[in-house]
Wavefront OBJ file of the C-alpha trace (Angstrom):
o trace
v 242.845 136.488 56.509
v 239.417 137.187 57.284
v 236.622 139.552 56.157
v 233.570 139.846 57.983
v 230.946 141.645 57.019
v 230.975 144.640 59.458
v 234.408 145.268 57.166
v 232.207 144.303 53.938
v 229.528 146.748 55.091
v 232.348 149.735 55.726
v 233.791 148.970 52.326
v 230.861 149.636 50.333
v 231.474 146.627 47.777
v 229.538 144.914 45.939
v 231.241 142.121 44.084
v 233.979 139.964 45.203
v 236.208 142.155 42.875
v 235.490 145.468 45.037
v 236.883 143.231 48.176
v 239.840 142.084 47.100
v 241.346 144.917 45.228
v 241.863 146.588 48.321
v 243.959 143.520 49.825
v 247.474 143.893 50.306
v 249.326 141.312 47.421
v 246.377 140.885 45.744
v 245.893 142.148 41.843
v 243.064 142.596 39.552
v 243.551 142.208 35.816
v 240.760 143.197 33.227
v 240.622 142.108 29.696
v 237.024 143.011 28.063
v 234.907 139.061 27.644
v 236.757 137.501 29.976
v 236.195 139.693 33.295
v 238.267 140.601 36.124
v 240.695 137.830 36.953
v 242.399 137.618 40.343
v 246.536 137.091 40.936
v 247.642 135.908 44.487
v 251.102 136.964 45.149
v 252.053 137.097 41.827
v 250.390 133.657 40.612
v 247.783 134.205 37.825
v 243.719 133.293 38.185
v 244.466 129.669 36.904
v 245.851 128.938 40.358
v 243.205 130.705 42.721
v 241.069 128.725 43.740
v 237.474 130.579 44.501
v 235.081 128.794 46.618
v 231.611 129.228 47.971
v 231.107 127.830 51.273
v 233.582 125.611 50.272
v 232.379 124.419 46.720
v 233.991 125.271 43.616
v 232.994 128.171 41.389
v 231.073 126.648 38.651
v 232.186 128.570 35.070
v 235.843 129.170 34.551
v 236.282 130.747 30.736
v 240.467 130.441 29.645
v 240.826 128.680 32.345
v 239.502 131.276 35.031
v 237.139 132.466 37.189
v 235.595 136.229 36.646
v 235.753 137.397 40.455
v 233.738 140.252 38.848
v 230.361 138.382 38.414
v 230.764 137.006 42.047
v 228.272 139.519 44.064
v 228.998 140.220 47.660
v 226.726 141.773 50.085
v 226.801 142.590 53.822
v 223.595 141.073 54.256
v 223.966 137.819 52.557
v 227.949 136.904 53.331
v 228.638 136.284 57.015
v 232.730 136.235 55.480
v 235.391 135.956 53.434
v 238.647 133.430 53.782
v 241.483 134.357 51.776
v 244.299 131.632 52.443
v 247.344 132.331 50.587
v 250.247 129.655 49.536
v 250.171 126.534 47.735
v 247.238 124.133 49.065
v 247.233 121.595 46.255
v 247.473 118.911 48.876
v 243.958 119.536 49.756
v 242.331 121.054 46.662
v 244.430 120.244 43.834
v 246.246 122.105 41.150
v 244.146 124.993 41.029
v 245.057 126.206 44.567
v 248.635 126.609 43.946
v 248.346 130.793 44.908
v 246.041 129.756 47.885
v 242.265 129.498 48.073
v 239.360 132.273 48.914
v 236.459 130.960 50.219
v 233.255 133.080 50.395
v 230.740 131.931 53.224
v 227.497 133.038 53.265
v 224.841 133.511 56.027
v 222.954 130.402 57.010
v 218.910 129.833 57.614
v 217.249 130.695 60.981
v 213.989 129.922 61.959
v 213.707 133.123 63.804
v 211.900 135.620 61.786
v 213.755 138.592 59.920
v 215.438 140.094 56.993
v 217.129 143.086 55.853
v 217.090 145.671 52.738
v 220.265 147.484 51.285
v 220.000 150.051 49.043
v 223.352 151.725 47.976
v 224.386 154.243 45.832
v 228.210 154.639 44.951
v 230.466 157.092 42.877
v 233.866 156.234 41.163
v 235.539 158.264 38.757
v 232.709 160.486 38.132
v 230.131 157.751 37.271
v 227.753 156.709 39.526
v 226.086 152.746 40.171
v 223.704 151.609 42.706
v 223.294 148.022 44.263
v 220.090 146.939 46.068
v 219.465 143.537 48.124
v 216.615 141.928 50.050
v 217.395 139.248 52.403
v 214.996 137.434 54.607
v 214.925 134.533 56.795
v 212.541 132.096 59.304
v 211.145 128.585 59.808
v 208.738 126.220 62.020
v 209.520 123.197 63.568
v 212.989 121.383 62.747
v 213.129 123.186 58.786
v 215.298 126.905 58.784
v 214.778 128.986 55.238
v 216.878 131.669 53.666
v 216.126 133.574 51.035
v 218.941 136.362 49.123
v 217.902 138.724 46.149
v 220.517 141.053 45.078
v 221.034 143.242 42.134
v 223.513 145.846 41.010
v 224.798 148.287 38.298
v 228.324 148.885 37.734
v 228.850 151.770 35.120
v 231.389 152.038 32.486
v 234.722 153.719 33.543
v 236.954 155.739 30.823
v 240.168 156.836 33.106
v 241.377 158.343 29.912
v 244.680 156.707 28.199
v 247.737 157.880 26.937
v 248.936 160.257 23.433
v 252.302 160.022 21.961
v 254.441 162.880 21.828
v 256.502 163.538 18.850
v 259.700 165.173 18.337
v 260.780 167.337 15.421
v 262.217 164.429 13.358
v 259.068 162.241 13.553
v 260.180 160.024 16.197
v 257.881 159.191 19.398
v 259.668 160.817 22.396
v 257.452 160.079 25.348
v 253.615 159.571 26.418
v 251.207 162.228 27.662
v 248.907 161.089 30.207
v 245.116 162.074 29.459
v 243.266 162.760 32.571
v 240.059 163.220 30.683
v 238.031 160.165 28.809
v 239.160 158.997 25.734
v 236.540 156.980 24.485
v 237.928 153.148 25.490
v 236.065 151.971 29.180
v 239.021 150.506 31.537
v 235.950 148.546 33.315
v 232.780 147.805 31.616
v 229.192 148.405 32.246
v 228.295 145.257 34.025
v 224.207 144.509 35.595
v 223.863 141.663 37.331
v 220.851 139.741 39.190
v 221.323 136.696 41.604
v 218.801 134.320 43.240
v 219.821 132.771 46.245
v 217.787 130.264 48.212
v 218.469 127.840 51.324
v 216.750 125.495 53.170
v 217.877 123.494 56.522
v 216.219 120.042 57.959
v 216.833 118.990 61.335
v 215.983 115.329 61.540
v 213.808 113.858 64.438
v 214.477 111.230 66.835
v 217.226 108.502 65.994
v 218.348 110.890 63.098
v 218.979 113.892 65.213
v 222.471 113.693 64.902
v 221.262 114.260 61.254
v 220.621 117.130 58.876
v 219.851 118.022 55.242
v 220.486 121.357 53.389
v 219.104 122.284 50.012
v 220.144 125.384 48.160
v 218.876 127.065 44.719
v 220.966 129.446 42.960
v 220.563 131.434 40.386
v 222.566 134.865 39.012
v 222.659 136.628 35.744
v 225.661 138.861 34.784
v 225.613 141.192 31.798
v 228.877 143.651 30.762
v 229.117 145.823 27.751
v 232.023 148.293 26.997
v 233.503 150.390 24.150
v 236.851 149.034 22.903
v 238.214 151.715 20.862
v 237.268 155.142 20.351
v 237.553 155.176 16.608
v 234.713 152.643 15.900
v 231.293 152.034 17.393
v 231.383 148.312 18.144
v 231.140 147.407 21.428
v 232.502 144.034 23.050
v 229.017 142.398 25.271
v 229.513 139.580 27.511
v 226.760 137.393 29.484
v 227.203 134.933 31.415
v 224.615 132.654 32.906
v 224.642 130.279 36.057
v 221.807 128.002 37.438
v 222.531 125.705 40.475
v 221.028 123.257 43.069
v 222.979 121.599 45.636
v 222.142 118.807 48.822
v 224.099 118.005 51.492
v 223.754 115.643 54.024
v 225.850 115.211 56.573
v 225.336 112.851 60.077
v 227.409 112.142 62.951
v 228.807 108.569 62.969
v 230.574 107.054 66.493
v 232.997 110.216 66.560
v 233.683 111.070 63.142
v 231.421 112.606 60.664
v 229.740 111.296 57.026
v 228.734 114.374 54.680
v 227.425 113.205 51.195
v 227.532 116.222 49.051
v 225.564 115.970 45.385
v 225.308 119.012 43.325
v 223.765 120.151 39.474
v 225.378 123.293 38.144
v 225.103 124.968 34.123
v 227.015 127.786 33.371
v 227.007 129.971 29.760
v 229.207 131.976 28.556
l 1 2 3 4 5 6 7 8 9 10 11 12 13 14 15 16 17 18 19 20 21 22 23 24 25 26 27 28 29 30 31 32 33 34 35 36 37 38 39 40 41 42 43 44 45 46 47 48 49 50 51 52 53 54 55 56 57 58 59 60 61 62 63 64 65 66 67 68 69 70 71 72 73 74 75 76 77 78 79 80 81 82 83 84 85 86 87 88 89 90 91 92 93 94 95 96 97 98 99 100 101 102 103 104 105 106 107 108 109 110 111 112 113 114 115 116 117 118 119 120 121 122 123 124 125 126 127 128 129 130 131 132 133 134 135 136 137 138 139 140 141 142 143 144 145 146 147 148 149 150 151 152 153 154 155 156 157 158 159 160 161 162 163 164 165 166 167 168 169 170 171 172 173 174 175 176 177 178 179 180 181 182 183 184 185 186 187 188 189 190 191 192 193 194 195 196 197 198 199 200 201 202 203 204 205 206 207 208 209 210 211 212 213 214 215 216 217 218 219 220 221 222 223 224 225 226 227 228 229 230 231 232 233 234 235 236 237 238 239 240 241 242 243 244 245 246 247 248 249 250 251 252 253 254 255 256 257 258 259 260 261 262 263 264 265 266
């Protein structure tokens, strides 16, 4: 399955999260520290396998990826592969639901960019996301460069109340359609630096190239746990990465050497 980004502009998202909850067989679960964790036809986030053009996620805390912190934009994602069934052969034990695969927008020489502001309300609480994304190049080196921010408020669906008979005895639930002081999904800001550069080698190494990328995102949540005390459960979660790839044509096959740094906190 594929979603391009005309579909990522007409959905309005703004993390990986937003996309996929919408997807037929595909379920979000929450749990406050840990983030929103993805299932795949019924298989948990331990065996979903999320990639960026086709690297691992770097930072997996119990064993899982936060889709949550993953932020998608119109303007910097060209799509998004979901692939569903075992693929172990290929990727190992983590793919056993299936793999999805974000790929992002490549450098241009040409001259350009875009800006997206947007402004988006869910359950009476309102969040904005904002972006800058520009592009251009001389001679045989292509740059890209990707800023993106958002807010994601707090939401407080409201819960449930027990209902008690005569004798003391719980006889059913109410459901409360008004807040009830726990969030469902926490107040989450994040920040990411993106930055990409492409090298088109002269002469005998045309059939050459070398790209270099720079990452960098910041993702903050905080949300009320209980209504009865004023604690509040904060989570932030750092990730810093820089990445070369060099890949040539060889007879008719192709050599890609691939070496990557990456330091996630938690």
């Amino acid at each position: 399955e594929v979603i391009d980004s005309a579909k990522l502009r007409e959905s309005g998202a703004r993390t990986l999260a937003e996309v996929l909850e919408d997807q037929a067989g595909i379920q979000l679960n929450s749990s406050m520290g840990l983030g929103q964790e993805v299932q795949l036809d019924g298989l948990d986030g331990r065996h979903v396998l999320i990639l960026i053009d086709g690297r691992p996620v770097n930072g997996r805390v119990n064993n899982r990826v936060d889709v949550g912190r993953l932020p998608v934009s119109a303007g910097s994602v060209e799509r998004i592969e979901i692939v569903r069934g075992p693929m172990s052969a290929l990727y190992g034990s983590e793919a056993l639901g299936g793999v999805i695969n974000i790929v992002t927008k490549k450098p241009a020489q040409a001259l350009g960019g875009e800006a997206e502001l947007g402004w988006q309300l869910s359950s009476g609480v309102s969040g904005y996301s904002a972006g800058l994304h520009g592009r251009g190049g001389a001679g045989p080196v292509a740059l890209r460069l990707d800023l993106t921010g958002n807010h994601l408020p707090a939401i407080d669906r409201g819960g449930v109340e027990d209902v008690v008979g005569a004798d003391g005895y719980v006889v059913g639930q109410n459901v409360l359609f008004t807040p009830d002081g726990k969030a469902d999904l926490p107040d989450r800001r994040q920040l990411g630096v993106h930055g990409e550069a492409a090298l088109s080698l002269p002469g005998a190494l045309e059939d050459t190239s070398v790209r270099a990328t720079l990452d960098s995102s910041l993702s903050e949540s905080s949300a009320r746990t209980s209504p009865d005390v004023p604690f509040r459960d904060r989570t932030r979660s750092e990730e810093h990465g820089a990445a070369v790839l060099l890949e040539s044509d060889v007879g008719e096959g192709n050599v890609a050497v691939d070496l990557r740094v990456n330091r996630y906190r938690h």
